[in-house]
C-alpha positions in Angstrom: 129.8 113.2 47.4 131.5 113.6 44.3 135.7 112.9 44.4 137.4 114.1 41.6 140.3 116.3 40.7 142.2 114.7 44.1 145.7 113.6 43.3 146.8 110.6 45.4 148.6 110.7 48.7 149.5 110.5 52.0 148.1 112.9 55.0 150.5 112.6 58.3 147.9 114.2 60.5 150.5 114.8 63.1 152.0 117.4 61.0 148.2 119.0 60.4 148.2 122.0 62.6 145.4 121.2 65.7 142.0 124.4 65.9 140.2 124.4 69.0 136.4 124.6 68.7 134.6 125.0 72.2 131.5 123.0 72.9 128.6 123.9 74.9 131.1 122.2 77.7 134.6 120.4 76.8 136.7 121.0 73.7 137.2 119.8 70.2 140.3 119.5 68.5 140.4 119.5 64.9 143.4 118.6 62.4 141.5 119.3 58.9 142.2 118.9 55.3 140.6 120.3 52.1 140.3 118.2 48.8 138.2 120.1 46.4 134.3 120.4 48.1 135.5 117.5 50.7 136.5 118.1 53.9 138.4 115.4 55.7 139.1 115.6 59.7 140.8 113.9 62.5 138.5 114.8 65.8 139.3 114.3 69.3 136.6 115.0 71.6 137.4 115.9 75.1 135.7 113.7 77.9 132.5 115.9 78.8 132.0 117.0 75.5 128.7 118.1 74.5 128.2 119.8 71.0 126.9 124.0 71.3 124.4 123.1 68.0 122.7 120.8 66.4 124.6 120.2 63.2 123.0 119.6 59.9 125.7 118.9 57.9 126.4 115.2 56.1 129.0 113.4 57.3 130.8 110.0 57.3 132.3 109.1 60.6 134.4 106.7 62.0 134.8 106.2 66.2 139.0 105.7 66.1 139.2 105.2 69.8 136.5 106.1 72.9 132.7 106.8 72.9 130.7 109.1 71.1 127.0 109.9 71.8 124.7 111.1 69.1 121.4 112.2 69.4 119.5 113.6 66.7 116.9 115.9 67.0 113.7 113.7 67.2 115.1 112.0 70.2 117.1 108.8 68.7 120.0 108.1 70.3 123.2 106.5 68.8 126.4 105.3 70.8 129.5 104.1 69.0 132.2 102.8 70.4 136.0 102.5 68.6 135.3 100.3 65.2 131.8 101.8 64.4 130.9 104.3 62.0 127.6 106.1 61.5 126.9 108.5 58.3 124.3 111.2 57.7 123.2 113.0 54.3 123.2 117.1 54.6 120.2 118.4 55.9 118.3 114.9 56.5 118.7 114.8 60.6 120.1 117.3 62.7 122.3 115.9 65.1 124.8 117.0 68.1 127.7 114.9 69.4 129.1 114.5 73.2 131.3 112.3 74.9 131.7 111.6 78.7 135.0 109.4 78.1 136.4 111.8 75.0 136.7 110.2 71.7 139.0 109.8 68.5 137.3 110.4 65.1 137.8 110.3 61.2 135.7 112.4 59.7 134.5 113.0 56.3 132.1 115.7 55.0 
């Protein structure tokens, strides 16, 4: 990840207007933001959650409130709970997310 060209400020995510992205069951709520190649997001992961892919995307990511379940594809198995982060280079491990409890998240990819 390269930042550059990004003037400083201030995101009230509030004011971010909410997408709703379906999961193989629940719902994800996104409020995103574009800086340049970055993409930052505040998730919210609806309890029953379960990803419809496996993602192979890099991302940081930070647990804001709840649990989130990650499995990657050879069968590890990550839970974080609010305080924890996890991160993942692009196409390194694919990975899918779900939640029985829902989940808060920062994410940046």
């Amino acid at each position: 990840m390269h930042l550059a060209e990004i003037p400083s400020g201030t995101t009230d995510w509030t004011t971010i207007t909410r997408t709703e992205h379906p999961g193989e069951t629940g719902m994800a709520y996104w409020r995103t933001q574009h800086f340049g190649s970055i993409r930052v997001r505040m998730v919210e992961y609806s309890p029953g959650y379960l990803a419809d892919h496996w993602c192979v995307k890099g991302h940081i990511l930070l647990c804001l409130e709840g649990e989130l379940h990650t499995e990657l594809a050879d069968g590890r198995q990550f839970v974080l709970a609010a305080g924890m982060s996890y991160q993942v280079a692009d196409r390194a491990e694919p990975h899918r997310s779900s939640t029985a409890v829902g989940a808060r998240l920062f994410i940046v990819d």
